[in-house]
Backbone as XML, in Angstrom:
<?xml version="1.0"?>
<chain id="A" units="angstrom">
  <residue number="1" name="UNK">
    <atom name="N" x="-28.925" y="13.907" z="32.787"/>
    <atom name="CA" x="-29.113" y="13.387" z="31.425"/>
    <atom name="C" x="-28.340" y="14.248" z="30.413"/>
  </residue>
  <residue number="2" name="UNK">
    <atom name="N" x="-28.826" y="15.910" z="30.658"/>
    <atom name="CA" x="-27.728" y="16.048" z="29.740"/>
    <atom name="C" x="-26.092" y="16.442" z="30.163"/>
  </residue>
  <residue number="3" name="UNK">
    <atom name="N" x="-25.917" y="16.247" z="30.895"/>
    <atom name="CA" x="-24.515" y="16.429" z="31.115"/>
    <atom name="C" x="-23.874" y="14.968" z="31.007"/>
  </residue>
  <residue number="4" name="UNK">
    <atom name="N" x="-24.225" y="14.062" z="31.232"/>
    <atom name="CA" x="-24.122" y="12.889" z="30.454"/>
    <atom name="C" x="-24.173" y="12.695" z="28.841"/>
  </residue>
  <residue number="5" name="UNK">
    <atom name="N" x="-24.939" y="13.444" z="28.060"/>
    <atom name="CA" x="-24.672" y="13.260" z="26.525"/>
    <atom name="C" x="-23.859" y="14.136" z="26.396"/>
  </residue>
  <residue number="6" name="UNK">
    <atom name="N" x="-23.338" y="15.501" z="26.985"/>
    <atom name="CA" x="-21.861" y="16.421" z="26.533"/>
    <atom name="C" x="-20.911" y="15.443" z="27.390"/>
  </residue>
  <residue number="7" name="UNK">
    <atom name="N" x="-20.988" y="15.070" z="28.025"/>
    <atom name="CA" x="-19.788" y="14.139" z="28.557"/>
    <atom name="C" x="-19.821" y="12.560" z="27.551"/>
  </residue>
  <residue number="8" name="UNK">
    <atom name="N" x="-20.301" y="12.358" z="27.048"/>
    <atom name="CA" x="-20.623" y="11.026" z="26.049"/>
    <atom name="C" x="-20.183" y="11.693" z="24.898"/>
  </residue>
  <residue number="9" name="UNK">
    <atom name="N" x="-20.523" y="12.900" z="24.238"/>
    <atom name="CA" x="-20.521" y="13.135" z="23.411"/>
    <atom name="C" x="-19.261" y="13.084" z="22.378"/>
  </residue>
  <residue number="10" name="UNK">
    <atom name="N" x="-18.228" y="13.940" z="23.296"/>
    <atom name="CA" x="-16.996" y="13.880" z="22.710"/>
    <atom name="C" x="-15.899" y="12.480" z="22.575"/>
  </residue>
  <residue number="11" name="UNK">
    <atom name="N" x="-16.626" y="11.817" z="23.629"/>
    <atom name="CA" x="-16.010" y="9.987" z="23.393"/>
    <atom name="C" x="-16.529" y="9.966" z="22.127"/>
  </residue>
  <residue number="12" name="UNK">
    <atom name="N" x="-17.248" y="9.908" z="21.834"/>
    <atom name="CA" x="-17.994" y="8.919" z="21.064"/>
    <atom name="C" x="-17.100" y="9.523" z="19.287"/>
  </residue>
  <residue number="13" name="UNK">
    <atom name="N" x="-17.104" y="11.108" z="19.322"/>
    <atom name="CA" x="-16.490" y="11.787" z="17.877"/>
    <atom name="C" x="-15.138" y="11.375" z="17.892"/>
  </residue>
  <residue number="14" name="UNK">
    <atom name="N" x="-14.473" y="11.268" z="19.208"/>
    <atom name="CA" x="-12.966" y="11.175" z="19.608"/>
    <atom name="C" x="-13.061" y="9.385" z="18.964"/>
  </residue>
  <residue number="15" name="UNK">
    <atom name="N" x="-13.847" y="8.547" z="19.480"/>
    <atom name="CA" x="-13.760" y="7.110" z="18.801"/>
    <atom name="C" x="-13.909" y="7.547" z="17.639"/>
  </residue>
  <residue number="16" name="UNK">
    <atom name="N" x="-15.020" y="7.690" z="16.518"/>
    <atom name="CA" x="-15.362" y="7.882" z="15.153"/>
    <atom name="C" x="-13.838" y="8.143" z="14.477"/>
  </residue>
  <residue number="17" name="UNK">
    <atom name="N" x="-13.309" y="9.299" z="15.047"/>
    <atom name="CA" x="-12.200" y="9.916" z="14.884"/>
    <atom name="C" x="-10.885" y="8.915" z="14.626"/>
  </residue>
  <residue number="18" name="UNK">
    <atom name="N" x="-10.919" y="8.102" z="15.752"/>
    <atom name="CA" x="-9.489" y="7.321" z="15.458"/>
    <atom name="C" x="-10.043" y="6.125" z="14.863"/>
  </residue>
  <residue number="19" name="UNK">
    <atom name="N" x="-11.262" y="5.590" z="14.811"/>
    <atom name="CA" x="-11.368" y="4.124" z="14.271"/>
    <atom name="C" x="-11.433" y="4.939" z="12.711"/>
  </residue>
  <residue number="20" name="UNK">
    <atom name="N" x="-11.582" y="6.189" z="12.438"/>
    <atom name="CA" x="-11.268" y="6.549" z="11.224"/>
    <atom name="C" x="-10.126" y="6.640" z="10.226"/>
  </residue>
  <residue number="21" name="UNK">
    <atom name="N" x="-9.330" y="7.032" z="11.619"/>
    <atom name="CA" x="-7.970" y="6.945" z="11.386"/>
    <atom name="C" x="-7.302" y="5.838" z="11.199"/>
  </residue>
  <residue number="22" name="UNK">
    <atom name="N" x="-7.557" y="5.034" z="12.118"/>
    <atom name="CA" x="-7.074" y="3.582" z="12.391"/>
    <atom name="C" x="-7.504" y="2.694" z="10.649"/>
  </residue>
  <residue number="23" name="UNK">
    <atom name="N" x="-8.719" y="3.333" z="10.281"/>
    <atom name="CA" x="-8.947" y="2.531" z="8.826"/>
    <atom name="C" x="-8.480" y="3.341" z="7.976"/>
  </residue>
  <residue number="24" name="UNK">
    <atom name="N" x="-8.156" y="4.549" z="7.769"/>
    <atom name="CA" x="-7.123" y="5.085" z="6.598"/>
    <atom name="C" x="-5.992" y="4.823" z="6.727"/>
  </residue>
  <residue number="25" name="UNK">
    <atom name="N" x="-5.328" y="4.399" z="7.666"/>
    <atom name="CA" x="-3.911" y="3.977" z="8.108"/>
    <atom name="C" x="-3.627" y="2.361" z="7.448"/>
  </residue>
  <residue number="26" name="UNK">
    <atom name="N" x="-4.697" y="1.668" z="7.402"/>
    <atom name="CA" x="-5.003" y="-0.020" z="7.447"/>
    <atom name="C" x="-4.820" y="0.620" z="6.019"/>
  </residue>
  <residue number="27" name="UNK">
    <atom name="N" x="-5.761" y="1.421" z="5.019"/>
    <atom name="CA" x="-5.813" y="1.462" z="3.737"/>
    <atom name="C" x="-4.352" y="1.752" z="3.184"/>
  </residue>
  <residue number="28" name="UNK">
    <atom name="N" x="-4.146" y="2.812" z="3.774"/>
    <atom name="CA" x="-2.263" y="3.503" z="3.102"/>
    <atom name="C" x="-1.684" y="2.057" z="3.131"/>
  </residue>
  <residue number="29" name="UNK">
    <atom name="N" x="-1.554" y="1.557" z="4.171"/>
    <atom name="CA" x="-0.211" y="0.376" z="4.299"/>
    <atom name="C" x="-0.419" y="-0.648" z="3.436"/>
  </residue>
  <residue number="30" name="UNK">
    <atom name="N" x="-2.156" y="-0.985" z="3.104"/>
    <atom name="CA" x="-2.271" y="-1.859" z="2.048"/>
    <atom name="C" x="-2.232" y="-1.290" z="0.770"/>
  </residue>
  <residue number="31" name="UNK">
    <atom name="N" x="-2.123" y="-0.205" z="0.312"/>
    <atom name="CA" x="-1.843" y="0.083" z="-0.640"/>
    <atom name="C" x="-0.289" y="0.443" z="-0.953"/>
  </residue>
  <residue number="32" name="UNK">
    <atom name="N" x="0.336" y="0.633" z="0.121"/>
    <atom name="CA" x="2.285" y="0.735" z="-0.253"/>
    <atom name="C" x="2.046" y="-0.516" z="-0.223"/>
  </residue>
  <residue number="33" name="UNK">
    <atom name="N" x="1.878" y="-1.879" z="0.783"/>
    <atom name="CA" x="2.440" y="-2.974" z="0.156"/>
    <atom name="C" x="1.933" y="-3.251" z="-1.164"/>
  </residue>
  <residue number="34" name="UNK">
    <atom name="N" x="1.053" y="-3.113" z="-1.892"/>
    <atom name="CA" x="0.524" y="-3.289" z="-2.956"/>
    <atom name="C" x="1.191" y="-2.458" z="-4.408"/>
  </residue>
  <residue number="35" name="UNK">
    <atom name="N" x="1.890" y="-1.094" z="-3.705"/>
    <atom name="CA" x="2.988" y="-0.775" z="-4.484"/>
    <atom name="C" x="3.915" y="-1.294" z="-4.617"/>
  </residue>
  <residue number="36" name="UNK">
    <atom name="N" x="4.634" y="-1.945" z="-3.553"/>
    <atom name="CA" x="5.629" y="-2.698" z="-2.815"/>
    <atom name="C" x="5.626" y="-3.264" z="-3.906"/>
  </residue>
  <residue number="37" name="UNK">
    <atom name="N" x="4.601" y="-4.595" z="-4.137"/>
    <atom name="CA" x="4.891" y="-5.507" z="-4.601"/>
    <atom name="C" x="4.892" y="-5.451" z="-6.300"/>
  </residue>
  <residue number="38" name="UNK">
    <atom name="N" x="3.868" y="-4.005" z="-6.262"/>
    <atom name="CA" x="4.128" y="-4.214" z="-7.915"/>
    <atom name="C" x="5.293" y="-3.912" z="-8.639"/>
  </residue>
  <residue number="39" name="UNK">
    <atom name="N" x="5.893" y="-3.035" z="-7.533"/>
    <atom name="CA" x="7.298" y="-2.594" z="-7.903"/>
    <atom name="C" x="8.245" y="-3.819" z="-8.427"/>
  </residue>
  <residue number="40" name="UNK">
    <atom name="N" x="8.577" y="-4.401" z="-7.018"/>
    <atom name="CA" x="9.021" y="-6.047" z="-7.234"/>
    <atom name="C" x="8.866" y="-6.545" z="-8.341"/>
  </residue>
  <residue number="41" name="UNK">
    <atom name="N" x="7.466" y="-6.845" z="-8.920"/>
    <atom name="CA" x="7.169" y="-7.573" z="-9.939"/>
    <atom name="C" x="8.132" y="-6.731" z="-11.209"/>
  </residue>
  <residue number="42" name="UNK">
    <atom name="N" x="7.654" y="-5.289" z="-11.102"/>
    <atom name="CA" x="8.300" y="-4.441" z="-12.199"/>
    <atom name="C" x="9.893" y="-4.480" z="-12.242"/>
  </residue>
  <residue number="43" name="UNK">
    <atom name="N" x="10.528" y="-4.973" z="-11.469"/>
    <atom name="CA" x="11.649" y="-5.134" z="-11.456"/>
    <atom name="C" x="12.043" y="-6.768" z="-11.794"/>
  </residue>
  <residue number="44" name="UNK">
    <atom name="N" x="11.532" y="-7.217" z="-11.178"/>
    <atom name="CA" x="11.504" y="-8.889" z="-12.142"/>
    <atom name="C" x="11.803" y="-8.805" z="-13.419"/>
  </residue>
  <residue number="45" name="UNK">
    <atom name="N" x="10.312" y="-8.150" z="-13.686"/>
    <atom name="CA" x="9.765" y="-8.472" z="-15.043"/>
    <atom name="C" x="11.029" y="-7.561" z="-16.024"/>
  </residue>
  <residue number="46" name="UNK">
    <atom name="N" x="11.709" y="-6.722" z="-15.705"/>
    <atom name="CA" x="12.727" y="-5.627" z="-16.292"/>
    <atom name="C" x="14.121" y="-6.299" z="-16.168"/>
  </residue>
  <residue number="47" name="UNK">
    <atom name="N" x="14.534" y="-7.310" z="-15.163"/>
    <atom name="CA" x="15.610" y="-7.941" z="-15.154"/>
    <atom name="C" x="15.339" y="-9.162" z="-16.053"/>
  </residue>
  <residue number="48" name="UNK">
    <atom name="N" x="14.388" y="-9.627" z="-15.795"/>
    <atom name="CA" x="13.931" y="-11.420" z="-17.071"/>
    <atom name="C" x="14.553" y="-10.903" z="-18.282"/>
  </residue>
  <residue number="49" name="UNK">
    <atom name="N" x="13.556" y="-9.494" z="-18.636"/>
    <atom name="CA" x="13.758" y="-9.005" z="-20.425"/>
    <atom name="C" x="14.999" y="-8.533" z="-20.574"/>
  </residue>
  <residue number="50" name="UNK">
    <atom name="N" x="15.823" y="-7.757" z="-19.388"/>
    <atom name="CA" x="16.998" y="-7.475" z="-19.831"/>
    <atom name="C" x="17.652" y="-9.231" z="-20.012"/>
  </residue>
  <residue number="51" name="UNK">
    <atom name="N" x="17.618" y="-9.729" z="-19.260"/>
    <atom name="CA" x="18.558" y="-11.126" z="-19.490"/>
    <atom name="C" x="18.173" y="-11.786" z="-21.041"/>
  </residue>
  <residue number="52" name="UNK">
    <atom name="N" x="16.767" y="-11.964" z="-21.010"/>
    <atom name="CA" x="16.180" y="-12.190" z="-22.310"/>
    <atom name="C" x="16.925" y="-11.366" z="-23.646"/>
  </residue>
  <residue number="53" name="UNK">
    <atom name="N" x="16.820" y="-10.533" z="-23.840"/>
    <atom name="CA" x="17.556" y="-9.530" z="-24.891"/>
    <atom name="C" x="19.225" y="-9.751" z="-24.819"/>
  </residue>
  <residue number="54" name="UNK">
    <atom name="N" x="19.670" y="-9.982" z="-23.994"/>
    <atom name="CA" x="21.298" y="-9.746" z="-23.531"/>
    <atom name="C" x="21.179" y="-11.192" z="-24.493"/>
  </residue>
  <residue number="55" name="UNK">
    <atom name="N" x="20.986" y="-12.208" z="-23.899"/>
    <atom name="CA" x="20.747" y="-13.722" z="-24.572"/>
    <atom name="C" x="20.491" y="-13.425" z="-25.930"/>
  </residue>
  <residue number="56" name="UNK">
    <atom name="N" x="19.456" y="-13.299" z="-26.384"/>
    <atom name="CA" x="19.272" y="-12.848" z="-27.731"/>
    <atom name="C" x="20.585" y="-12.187" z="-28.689"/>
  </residue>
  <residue number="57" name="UNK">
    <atom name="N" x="21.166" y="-10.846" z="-28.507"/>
    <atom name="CA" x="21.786" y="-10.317" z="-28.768"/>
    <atom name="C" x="23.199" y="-11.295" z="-28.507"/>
  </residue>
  <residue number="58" name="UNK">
    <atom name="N" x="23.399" y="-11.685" z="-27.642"/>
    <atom name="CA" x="24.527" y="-13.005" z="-27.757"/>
    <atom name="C" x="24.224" y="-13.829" z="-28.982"/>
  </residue>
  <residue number="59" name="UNK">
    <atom name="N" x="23.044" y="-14.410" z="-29.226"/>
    <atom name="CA" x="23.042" y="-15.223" z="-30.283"/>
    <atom name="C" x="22.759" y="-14.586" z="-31.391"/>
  </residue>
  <residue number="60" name="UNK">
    <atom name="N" x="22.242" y="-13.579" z="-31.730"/>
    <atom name="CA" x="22.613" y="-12.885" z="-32.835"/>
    <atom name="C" x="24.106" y="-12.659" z="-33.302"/>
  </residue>
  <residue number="61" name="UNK">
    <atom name="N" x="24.922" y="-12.100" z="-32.738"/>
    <atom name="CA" x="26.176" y="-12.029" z="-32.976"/>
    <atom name="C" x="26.589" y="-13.226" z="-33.168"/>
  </residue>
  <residue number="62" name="UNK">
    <atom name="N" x="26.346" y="-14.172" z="-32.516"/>
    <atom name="CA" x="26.908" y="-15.087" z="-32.852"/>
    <atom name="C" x="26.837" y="-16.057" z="-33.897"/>
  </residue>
</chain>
């Protein structure tokens, strides 16, 4: 019995261990894509207004 719970024992921290890992790993990657994408957006949104203003400034001068 107990050489069965020191032999159980360290499975069981060694699982805890990587399904721990395994869910901070799941978290990082959803949070770079979630940078990922805001980036994207931030770059959209920075090319629209530059085009927007460029346009503008065309018709001002003009």
């Amino acid at each position: 019995m107990v050489l069965m719970l020191t032999l159980s024992f360290p499975f069981t921290t060694l699982f805890q261990i990587t399904s721990c890992s395994i869910y901070i790993l799941i978290f990082l990657l959803n949070s770079f894509q979630f940078i990922n994408l805001l980036y994207h957006v931030h770059t959209v949104f920075r090319q629209f207004s530059c085009k927007k203003l460029f346009s503008g400034s065309k018709q001002i001068s003009l």
